[in-house]
C-alpha positions as CSV (number, residue, x, y, z in Angstrom):
1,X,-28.8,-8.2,18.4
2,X,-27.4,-4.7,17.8
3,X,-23.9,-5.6,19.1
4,X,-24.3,-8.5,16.3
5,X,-25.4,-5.7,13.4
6,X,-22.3,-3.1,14.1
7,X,-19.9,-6.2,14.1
8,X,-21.3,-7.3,10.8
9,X,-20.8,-3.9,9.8
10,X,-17.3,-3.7,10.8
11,X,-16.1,-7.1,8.9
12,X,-17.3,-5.2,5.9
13,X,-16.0,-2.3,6.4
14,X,-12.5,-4.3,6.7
15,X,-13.4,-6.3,3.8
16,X,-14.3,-3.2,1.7
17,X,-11.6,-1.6,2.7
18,X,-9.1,-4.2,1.8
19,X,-10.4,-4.5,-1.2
20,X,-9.8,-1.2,-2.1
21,X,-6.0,-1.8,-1.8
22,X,-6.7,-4.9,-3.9
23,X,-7.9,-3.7,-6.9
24,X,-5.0,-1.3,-6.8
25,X,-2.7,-4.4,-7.1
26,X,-4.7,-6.1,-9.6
27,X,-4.5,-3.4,-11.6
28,X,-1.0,-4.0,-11.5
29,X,-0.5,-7.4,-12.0
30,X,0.4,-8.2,-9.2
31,X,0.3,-11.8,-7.6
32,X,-1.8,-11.0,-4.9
33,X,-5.0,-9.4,-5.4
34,X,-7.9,-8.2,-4.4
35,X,-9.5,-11.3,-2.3
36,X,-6.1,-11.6,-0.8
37,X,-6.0,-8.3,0.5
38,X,-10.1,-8.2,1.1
39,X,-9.2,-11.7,3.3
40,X,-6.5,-10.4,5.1
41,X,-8.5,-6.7,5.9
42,X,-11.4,-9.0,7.1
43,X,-9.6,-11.5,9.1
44,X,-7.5,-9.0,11.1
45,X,-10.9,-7.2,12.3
46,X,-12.6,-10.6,12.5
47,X,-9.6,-11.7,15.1
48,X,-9.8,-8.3,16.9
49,X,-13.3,-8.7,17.4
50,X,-13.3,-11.6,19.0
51,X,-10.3,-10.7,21.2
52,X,-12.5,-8.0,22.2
53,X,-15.6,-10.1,23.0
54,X,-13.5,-12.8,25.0
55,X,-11.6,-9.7,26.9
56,X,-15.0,-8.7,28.3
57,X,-16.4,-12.0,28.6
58,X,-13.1,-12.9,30.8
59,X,-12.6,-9.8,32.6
60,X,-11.6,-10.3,36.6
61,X,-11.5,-14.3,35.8
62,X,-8.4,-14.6,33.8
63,X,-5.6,-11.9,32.4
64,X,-6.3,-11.2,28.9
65,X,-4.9,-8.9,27.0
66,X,-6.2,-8.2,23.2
67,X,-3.2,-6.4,22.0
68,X,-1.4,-10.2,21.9
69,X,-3.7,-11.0,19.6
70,X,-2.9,-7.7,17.3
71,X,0.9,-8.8,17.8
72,X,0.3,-12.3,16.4
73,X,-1.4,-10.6,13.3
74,X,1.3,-8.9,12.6
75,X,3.9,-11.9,12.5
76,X,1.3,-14.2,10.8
77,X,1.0,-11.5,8.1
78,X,4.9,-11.5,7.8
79,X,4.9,-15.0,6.7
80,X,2.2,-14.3,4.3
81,X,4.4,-11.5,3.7
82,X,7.2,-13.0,3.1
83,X,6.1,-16.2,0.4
84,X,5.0,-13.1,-1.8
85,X,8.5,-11.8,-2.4
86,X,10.4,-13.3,-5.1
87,X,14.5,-13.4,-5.8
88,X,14.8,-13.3,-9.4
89,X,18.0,-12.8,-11.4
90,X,19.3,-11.0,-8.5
91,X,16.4,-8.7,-8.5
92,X,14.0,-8.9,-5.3
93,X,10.0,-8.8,-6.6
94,X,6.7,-8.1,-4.3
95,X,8.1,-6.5,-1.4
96,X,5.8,-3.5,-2.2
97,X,2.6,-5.7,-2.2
98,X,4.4,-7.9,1.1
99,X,3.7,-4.3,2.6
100,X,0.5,-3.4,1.7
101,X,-0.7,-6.8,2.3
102,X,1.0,-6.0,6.2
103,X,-0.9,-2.4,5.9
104,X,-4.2,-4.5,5.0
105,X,-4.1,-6.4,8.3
106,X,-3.6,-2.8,10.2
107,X,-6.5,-1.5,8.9
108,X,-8.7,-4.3,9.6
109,X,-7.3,-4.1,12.9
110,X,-8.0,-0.4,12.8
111,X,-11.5,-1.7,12.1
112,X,-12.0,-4.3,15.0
113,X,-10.7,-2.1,17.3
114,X,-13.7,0.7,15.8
115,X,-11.1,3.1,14.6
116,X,-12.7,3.9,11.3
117,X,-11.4,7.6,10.3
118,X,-7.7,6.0,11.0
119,X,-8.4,2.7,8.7
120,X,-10.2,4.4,5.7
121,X,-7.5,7.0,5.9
122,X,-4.9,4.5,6.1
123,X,-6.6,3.1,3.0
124,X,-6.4,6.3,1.3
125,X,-3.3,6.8,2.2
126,X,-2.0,3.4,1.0
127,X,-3.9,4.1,-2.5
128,X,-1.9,6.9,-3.0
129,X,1.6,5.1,-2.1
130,X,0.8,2.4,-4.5
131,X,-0.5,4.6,-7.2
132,X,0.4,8.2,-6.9
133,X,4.0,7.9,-6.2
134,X,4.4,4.7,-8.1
135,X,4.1,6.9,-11.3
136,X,6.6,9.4,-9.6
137,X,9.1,6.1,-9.1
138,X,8.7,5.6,-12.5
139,X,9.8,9.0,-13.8
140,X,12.4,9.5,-10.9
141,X,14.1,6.2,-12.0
142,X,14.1,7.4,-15.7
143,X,15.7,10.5,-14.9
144,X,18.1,8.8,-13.0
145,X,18.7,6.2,-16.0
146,X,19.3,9.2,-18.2
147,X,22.0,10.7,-16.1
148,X,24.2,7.3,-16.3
149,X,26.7,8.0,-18.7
C-alpha cells in the first residue's frame, strides 16, 4: 500500500511539474498548453513507473531493460514534437515549445525514475529559458534590428 501512495505521489509531482512549464506557454499563446505539457510530464513518469515495476517483477526470468522504455519516450515525444512546429511564410513557428514539450517528458522521467531535485530543477531551469531569456531575445533582436542599415 505504501509503494501505491509514493507512486501516486510521483505522477503528481510529474503532473505539477509539467504544468508549471505549461502555464508558461499559455501565457504565451502558444498552441500547446498547460494540459499538454501536464500530460506529457505525467505520462513519461507513468511509463517509467511501470518499466520499473515490470523490471523487478521480471528480474532473472526475462532481460528487461527500462532505459528502452525512456528511449521510446523520447522519439514518441519527437513526433508530438514535431506536429507542433509550423512553416509559415518561410518562417519556422513552435520549435521552442517542440522543446520544452521534449524537456517535459525528461522531467517526468526524472520523476519515475525518483530523481526529484534534478526534475524540479530542470523545471526551474526551463522556466527561466522560456521566460527570463525570452525577454533578453526580445531586446537582443531589437538591438540587432537597429544596427541594419
Amino acid at each position: 500500500m505504501e509503494q501505491n501512495l509514493w507512486i501516486l505521489l510521483q505522477l503528481l509531482i510529474a503532473a505539477f511539474l509539467g504544468s508549471l512549464l505549461g502555464i508558461e506557454r499559455a501565457i504565451a499563446g502558444k498552441t500547446a498548453g498547460l494540459r499538454t505539457f501536464a500530460l506529457v510530464s505525467l505520462g513519461s513518469a507513468l511509463f517509467i513507473i511501470i518499466s520499473k515495476i515490470a523490471n523487478e517483477s521480471y528480474l532473472g526470468v526475462t532481460v528487461f531493460d527500462p532505459s528502452r522504455v525512456a528511449s521510446q519516450i523520447i522519439v514518441g515525444i519527437g513526433f508530438l514534437g514535431a506536429g507542433l512546429i509550423i512553416f509559415k511564410e518561410s518562417k519556422v513557428m513552435g520549435l521552442t515549445t517542440a522543446a520544452g514539450l521534449w524537456v517535459s517528458a525528461g522531467i517526468g522521467m526524472a520523476v519515475g525514475f525518483k530523481l526529484y531535485t534534478i526534475a524540479v530543477f530542470a523545471t526551474l531551469l526551463t522556466l527561466f529559458i522560456f521566460t527570463v531569456l525570452w525577454i533578453f531575445e526580445i531586446k537582443l533582436k531589437k538591438e540587432i534590428k537597429e544596427l541594419d542599415f
